[in-house]
MARKOL-133559 format. One line per field, with one value per residue (C-alpha): residue number from 1; x, y, z. Coordinates in steps of 0.1 Angstrom, whole numbers, plus 2048, in hexadecimal, padded with zeros to 3 digits. Each point is the difference from the previous one (the first is absolute). Layout:
N
nr NUM | ...
X X | ...
Y Y | ...
Z Z | ...
//
This chain:
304
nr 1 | 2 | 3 | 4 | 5 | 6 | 7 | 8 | 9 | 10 | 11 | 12 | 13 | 14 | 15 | 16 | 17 | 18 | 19 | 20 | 21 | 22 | 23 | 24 | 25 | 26 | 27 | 28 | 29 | 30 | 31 | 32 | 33 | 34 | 35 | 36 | 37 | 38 | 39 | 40 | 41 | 42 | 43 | 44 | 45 | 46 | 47 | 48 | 49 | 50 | 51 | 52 | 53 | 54 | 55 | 56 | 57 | 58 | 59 | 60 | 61 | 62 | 63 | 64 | 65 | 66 | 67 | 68 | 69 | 70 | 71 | 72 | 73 | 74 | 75 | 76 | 77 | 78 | 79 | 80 | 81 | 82 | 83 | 84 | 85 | 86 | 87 | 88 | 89 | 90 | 91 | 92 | 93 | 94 | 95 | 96 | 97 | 98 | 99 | 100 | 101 | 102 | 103 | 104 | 105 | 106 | 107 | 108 | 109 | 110 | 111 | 112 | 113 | 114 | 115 | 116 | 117 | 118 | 119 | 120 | 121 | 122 | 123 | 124 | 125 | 126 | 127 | 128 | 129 | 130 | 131 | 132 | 133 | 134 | 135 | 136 | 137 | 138 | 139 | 140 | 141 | 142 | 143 | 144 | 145 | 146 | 147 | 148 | 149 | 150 | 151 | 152 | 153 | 154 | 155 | 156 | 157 | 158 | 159 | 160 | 161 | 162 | 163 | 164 | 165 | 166 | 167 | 168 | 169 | 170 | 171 | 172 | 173 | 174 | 175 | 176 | 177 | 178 | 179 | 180 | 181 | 182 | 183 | 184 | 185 | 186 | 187 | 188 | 189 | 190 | 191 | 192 | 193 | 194 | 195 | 196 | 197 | 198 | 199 | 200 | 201 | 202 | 203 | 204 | 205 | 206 | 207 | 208 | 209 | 210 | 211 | 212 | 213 | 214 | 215 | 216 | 217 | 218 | 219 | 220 | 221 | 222 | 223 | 224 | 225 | 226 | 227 | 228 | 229 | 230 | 231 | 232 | 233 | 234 | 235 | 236 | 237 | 238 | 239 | 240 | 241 | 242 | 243 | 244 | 245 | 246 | 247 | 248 | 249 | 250 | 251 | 252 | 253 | 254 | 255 | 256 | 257 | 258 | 259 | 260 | 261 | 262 | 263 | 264 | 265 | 266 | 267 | 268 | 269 | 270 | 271 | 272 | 273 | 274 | 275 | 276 | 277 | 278 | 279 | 280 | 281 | 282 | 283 | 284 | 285 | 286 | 287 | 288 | 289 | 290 | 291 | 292 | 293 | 294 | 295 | 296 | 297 | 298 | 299 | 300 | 301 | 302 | 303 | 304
X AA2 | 804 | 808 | 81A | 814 | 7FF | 80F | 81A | 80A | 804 | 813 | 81A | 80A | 821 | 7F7 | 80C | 81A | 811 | 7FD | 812 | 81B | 807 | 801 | 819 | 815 | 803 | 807 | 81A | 815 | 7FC | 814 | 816 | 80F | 7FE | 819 | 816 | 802 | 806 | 7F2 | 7DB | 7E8 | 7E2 | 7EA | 7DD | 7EC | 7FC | 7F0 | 7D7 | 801 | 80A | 7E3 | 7EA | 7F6 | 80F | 7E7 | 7FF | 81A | 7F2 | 809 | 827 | 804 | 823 | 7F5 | 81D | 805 | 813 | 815 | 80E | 821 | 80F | 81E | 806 | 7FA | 812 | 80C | 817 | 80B | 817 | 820 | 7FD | 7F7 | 7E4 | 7FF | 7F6 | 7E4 | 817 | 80B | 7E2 | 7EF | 823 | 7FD | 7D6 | 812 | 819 | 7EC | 7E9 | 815 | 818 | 7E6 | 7F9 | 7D9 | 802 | 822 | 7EE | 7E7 | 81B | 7F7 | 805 | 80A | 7E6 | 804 | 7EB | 7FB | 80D | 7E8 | 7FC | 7E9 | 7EC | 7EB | 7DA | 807 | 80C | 817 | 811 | 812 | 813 | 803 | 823 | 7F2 | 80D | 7E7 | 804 | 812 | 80A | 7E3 | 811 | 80D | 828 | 7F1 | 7F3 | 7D6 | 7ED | 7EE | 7F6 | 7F1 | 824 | 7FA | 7E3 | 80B | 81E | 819 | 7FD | 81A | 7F8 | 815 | 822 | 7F4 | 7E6 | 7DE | 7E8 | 7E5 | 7DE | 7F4 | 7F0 | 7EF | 7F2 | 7F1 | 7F1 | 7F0 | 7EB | 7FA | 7EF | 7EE | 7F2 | 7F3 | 7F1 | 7F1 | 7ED | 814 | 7FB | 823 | 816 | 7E5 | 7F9 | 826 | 801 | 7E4 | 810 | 824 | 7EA | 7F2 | 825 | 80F | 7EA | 7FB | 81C | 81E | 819 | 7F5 | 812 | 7EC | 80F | 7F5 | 7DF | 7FD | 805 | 7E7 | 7E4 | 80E | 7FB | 7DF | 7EA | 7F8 | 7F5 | 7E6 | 7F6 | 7FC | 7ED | 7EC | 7F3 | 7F9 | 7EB | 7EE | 80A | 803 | 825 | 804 | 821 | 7F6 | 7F6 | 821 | 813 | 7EF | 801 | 825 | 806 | 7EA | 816 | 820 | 806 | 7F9 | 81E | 81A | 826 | 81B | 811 | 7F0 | 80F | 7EC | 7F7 | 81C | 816 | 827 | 7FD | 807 | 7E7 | 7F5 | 7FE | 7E6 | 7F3 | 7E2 | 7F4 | 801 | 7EB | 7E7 | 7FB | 801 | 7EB | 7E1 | 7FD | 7F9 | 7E8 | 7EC | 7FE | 7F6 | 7E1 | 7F6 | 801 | 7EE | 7E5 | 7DF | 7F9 | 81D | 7F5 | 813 | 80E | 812 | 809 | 813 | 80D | 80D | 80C | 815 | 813 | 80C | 80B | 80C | 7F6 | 7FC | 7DE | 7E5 | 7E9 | 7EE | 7F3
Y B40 | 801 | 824 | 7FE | 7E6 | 812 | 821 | 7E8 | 7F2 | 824 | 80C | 7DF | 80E | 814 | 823 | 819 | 80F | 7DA | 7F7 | 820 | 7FD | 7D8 | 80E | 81A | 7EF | 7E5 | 813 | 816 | 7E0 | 7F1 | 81E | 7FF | 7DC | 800 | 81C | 7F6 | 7DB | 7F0 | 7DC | 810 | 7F3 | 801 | 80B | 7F9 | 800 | 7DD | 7F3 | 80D | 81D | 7E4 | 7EB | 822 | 7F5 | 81E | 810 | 824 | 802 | 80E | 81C | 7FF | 7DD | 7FC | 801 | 7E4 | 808 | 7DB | 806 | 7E5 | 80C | 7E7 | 7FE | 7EA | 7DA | 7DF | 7E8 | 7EF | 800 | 80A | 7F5 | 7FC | 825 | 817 | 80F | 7FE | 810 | 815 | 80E | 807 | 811 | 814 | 806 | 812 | 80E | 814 | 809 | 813 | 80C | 811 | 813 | 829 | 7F8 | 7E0 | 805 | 815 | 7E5 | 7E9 | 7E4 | 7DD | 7DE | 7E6 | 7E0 | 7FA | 823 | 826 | 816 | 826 | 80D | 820 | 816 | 7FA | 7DA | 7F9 | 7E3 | 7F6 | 7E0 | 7F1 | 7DD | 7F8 | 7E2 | 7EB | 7F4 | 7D7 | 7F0 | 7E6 | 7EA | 7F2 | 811 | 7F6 | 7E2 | 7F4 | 805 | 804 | 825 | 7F6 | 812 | 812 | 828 | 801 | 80C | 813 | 7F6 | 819 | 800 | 7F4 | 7F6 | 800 | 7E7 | 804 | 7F7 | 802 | 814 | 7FD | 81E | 804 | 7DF | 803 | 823 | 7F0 | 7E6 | 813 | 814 | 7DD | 7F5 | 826 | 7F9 | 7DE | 80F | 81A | 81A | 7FD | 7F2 | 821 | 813 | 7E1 | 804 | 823 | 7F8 | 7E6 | 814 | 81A | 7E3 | 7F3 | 81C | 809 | 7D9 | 7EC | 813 | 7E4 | 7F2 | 810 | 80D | 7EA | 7E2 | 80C | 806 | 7DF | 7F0 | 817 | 7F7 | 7E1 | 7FD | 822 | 7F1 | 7DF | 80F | 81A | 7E5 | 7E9 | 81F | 803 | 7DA | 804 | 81E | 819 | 823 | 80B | 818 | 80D | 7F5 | 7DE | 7FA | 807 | 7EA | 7E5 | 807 | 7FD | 7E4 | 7EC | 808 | 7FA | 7DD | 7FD | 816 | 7F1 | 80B | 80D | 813 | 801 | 80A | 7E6 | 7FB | 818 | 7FC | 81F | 7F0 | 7F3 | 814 | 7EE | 810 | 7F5 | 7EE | 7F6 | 826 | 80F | 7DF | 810 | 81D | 7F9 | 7EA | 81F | 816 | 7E8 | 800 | 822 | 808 | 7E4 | 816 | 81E | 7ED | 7F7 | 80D | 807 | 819 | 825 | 816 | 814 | 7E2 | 7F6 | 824 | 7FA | 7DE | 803 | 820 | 7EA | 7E6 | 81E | 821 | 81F | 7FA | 7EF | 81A | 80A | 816 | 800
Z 335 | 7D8 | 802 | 81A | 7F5 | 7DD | 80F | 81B | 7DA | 7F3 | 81F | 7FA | 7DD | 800 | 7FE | 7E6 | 818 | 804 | 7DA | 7FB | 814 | 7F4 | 7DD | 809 | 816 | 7E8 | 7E0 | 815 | 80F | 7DD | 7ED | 821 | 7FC | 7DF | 7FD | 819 | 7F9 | 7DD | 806 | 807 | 7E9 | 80E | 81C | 810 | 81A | 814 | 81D | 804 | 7E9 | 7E7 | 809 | 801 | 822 | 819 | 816 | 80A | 822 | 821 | 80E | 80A | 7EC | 7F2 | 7DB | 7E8 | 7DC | 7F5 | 7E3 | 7ED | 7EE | 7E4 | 7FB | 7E1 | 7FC | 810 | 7EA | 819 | 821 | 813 | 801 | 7DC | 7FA | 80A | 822 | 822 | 816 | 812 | 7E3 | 7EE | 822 | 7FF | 7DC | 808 | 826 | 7EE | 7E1 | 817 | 819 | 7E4 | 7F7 | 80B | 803 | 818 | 811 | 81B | 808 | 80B | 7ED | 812 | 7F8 | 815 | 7E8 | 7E6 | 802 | 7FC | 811 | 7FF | 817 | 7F9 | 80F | 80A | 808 | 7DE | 7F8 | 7E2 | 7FF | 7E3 | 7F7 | 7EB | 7E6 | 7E1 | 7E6 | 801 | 7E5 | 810 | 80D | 81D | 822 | 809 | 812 | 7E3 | 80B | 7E0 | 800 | 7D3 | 7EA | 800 | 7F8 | 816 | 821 | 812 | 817 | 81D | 81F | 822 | 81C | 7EA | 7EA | 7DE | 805 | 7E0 | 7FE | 7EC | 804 | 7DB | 802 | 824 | 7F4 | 7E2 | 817 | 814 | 7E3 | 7F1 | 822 | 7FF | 7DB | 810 | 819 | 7ED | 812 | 825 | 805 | 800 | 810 | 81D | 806 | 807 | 81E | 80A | 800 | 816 | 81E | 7FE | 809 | 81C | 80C | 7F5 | 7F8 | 804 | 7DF | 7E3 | 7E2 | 7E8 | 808 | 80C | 7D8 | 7F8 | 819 | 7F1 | 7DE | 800 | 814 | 7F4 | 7DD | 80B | 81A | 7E3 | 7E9 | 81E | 807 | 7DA | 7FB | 81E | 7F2 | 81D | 7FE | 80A | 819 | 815 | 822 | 7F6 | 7E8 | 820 | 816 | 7E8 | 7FA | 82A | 800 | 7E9 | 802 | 826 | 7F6 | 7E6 | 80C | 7F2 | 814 | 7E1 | 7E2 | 7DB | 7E2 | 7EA | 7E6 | 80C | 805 | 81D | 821 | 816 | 81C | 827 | 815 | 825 | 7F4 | 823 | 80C | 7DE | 801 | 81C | 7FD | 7DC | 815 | 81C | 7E2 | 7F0 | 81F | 802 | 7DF | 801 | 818 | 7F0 | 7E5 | 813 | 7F5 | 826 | 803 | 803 | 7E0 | 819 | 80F | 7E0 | 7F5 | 823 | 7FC | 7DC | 809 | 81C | 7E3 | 7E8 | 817 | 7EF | 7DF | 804 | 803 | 81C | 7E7 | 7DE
//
């Protein structure tokens, strides 16, 4: 199965035509708002093209581009200056909808976001932020080192945001894990999508995070060779065990995220159970192409 998984991790990566059209969209919307609104100091791309973890979309997938648009830095909060979310998502709304090239895509205001929609299933939405220089929110919750993340709207109120340092994590467990992190993310991006789609991506991250370098690390104390099928039942195997109901990257001052633990244990031990038999020595390789193309759709291979 070496060779298949190797092509399944090929047909994952963003192909030339998507990388293309991130690189454009993004370099057009930044010369956009940057013309037509004077606080713009920045802007990137957030969110799994951040974390380099995106997978190639399926056919008639919705494809996001998640721009992070800063606007300038807090140093205090309102109503002792600075602004508020509905302003700064008003400031992005009108300094995209003023302009000639995306008045005609009727941009929209859906809090935290301004989307434009394009064609080909392409979104763009942009995320109105303020570098932290505070180092506390207006309740007074500690989100130190100050400078280190933004304060991003969401529901009316500002909620902060680490999106540099949560990208730099999985960058690290990647480096710990001698580099099967990003790609063990994109498969198991691929099974989640066709078996548990309830679960966002995010989090799913973060669960493989935190538990993909320790079973590397187990794997080479005990002298075995990695492969991609074990490392996923391994990962299934332990993870339905220590599910939390909400997931936060270590360190970080993002939000946690709640998911339905019960429902992906679940969800998580029916998928273990199926791959040990896939796994089983006793299982014919045309079983096997057929069972491992169930978990992934049509980006694992029936051919090599």
């Amino acid at each position: 199965m070496k060779e298949h998984f190797q092509k399944l991790r090929s047909n994952l990566e963003l192909n030339d035509t998507f990388k293309g059209v991130i690189k454009t969209r993004h370099a057009a919307i930044r010369s956009v708002i940057a013309n037509n609104h004077s606080n713009v100091v920045e802007t990137k791309l957030i969110g799994s093209l951040q974390r380099q973890t995106r997978i190639q979309p399926r056919q008639g997938d919705v494809f996001d581009i998640d721009i992070l648009v800063v606007l300038g830095a807090f140093n205090q909060w309102v109503p002792y200056g600075g602004v508020t979310p509905e302003e700064a998502l008003e400031g992005v709304y009108t300094a995209t909808n003023d302009s000639d090239r995306y008045a005609t895509k009727n941009p929209k205001k859906d809090a935290p976001t301004v989307t434009l929609e394009f064609q080909n299933n392409i979104k763009v939405e942009l995320v109105p932020a303020y570098v932290d220089n505070i180092g506390h929110s207006p309740s007074g919750v500690s989100v130190f080192p100050k400078g280190r993340g933004y304060w991003v709207p969401n529901n009316g109120r500002w909620e902060h945001a680490d999106y540099d340092f949560d990208a730099d994590y999985i960058t690290k467990q990647n480096v710990k894990s001698d580099k099967w992190l990003v790609p063990t993310i994109k498969m198991l991006k691929a099974i989640r999508r066709e078996c548990f789609p309830r679960l966002e991506s995010f989090p799913l991250e973060i669960i493989a995070g935190q538990l993909i370098p320790l079973i590397i690390i187990d794997q080479k104390k005990r002298g075995k060779q990695i492969s991609s099928t074990e490392l996923l039942e391994i990962f299934f195997g332990v993870v339905k065990d220590s599910l939390a109901s909400s997931q936060q990257v270590p360190g970080s001052n993002s939000s946690p995220v709640s998911i339905d633990a019960v429902t992906i244990k679940f969800a998580f031990d029916t998928i273990y159970q199926y791959i040990r038999i896939l796994n089983n020595p006793s299982t014919s390789q045309v079983d096997k192409i057929e069972g491992w193309k169930k978990l992934f759709g049509d980006s694992f291979p029936t051919r090599i």
